[in-house]
C-alpha positions as CSV (number, residue, x, y, z in Angstrom):
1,X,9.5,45.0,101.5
2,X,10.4,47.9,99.3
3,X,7.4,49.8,97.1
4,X,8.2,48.1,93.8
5,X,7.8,44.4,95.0
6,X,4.7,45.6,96.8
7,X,3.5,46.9,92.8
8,X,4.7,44.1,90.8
9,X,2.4,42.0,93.1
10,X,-0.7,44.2,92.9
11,X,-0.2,44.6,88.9
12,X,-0.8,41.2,86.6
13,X,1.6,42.8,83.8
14,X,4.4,40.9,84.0
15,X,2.5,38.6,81.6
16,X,3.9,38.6,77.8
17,X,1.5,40.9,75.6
18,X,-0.8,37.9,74.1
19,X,-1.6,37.0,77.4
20,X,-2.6,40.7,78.3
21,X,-4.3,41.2,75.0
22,X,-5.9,37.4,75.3
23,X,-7.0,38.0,79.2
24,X,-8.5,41.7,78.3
25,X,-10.3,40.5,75.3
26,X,-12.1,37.8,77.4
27,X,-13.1,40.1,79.9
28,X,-14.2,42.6,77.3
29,X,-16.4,39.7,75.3
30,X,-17.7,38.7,78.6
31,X,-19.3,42.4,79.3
32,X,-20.6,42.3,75.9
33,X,-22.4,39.5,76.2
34,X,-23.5,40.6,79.7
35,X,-25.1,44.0,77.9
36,X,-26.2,42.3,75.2
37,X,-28.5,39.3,77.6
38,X,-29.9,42.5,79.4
39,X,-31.0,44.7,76.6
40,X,-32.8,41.2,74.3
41,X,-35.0,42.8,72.2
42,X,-34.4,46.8,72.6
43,X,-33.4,47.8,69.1
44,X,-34.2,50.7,66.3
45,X,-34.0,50.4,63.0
46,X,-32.8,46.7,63.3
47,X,-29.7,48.1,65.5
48,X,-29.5,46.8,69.0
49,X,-29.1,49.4,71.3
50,X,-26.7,47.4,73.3
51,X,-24.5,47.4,70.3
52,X,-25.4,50.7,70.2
53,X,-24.0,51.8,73.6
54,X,-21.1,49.5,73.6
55,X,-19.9,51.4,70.5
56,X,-20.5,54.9,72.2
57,X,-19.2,54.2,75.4
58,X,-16.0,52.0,73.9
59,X,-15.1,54.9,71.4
60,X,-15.1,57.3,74.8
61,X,-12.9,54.8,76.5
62,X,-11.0,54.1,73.8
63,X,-10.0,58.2,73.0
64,X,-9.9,58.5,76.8
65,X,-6.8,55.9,77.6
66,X,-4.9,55.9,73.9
67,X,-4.8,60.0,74.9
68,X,-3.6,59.7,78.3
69,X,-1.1,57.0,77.4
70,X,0.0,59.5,74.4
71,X,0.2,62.0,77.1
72,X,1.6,59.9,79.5
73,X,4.1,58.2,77.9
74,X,7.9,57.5,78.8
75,X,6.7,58.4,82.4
76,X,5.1,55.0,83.2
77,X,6.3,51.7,81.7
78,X,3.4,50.1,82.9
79,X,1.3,52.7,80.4
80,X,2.3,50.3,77.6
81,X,0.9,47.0,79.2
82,X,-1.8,48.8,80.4
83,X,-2.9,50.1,77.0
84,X,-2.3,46.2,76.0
85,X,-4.8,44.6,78.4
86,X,-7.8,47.5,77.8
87,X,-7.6,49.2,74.7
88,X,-6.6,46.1,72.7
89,X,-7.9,43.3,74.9
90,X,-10.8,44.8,76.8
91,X,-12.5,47.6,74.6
92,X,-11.6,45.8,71.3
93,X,-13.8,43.1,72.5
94,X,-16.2,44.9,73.5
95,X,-16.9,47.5,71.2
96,X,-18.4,46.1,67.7
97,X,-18.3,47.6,64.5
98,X,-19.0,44.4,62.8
99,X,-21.8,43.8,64.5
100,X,-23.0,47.5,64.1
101,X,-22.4,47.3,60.0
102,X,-24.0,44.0,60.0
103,X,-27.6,44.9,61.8
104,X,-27.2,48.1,59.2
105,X,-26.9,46.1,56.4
106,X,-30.0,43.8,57.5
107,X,-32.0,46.8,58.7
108,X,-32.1,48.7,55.5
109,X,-34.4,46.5,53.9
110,X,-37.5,46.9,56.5
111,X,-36.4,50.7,57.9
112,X,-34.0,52.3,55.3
113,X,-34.7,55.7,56.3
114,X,-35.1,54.5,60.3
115,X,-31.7,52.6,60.1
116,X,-30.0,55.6,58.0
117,X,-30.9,57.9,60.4
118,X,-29.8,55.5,63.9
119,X,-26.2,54.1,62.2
120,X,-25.3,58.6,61.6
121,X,-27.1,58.9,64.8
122,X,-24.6,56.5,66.7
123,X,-21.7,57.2,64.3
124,X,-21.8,60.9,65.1
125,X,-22.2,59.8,68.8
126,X,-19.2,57.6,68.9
127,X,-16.9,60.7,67.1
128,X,-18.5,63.2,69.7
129,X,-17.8,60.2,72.5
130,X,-14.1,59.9,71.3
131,X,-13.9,63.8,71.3
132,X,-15.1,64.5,75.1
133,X,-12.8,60.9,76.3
134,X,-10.1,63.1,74.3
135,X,-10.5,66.2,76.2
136,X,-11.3,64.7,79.3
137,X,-8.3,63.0,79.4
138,X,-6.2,66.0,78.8
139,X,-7.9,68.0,81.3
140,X,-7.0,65.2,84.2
141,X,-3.5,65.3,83.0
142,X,-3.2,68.9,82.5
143,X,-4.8,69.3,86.0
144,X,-2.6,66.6,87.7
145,X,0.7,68.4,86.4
146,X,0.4,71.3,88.4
């Protein structure tokens, strides 16, 4: 049995990129939810602080594999599919602006200056999130070139 057979039988991506996109997107949803049931009633400023972390942690994920596919790319084929299944699928799922702009928007009316201060707060978090996934990225790939 040669190494490629052995691969396309470990790796699901032979599947067209709906289904990727379709599979990843359930399994993202599915950790949402699973945040979201364990953190009921943790919030500040009307914001949830699961929706909180999801945002955070998805925008470092996010920078994290769209850099190390930009990096990456041409090398790997299965880079593209990849990038298909988590950073579409998964993380777009399971991050959630809406829901972030929508407790905002509710919040301002009891805790303007509470809810200002959390949505910069967790904005600034998610762009400093993004940043280090960047960088963190291209110091594994920098580091696995040599």
């Amino acid at each position: 049995m040669s190494d490629q057979s052995v691969r396309r039988r470990r790796l699901p991506l032979h599947l067209p990129a709906e289904g990727l996109v379709f599979i990843g997107g359930g399994c993202g949803a599915l950790a949402r939810a699973t945040i979201d049931a364990l953190n009921k009633g943790h919030e500040t400023g009307g914001i949830a602080h699961s929706t909180m972390f999801v945002n955070i942690v998805g925008a470092f994920f996010m920078a994290f594999l769209v850099t190390t596919w930009v990096l990456r790319r041409g090398q790997n084929a299965v880079w593209d599919r990849f990038k298909l299944f988590v950073g579409t699928g998964f993380l777009g799922a399971f991050t959630t602006y809406s829901t972030f702009a929508l407790a905002m928007a509710q919040g301002y009316r009891q805790h303007l200056g509470i809810t200002l201060l959390t949505g910069t707060t967790v904005v600034f978090a998610g762009f400093l999130g993004a940043i280090i996934g960047a960088a963190l990225s291209r110091l594994l790939y920098r580091g696995g070139r040599r």
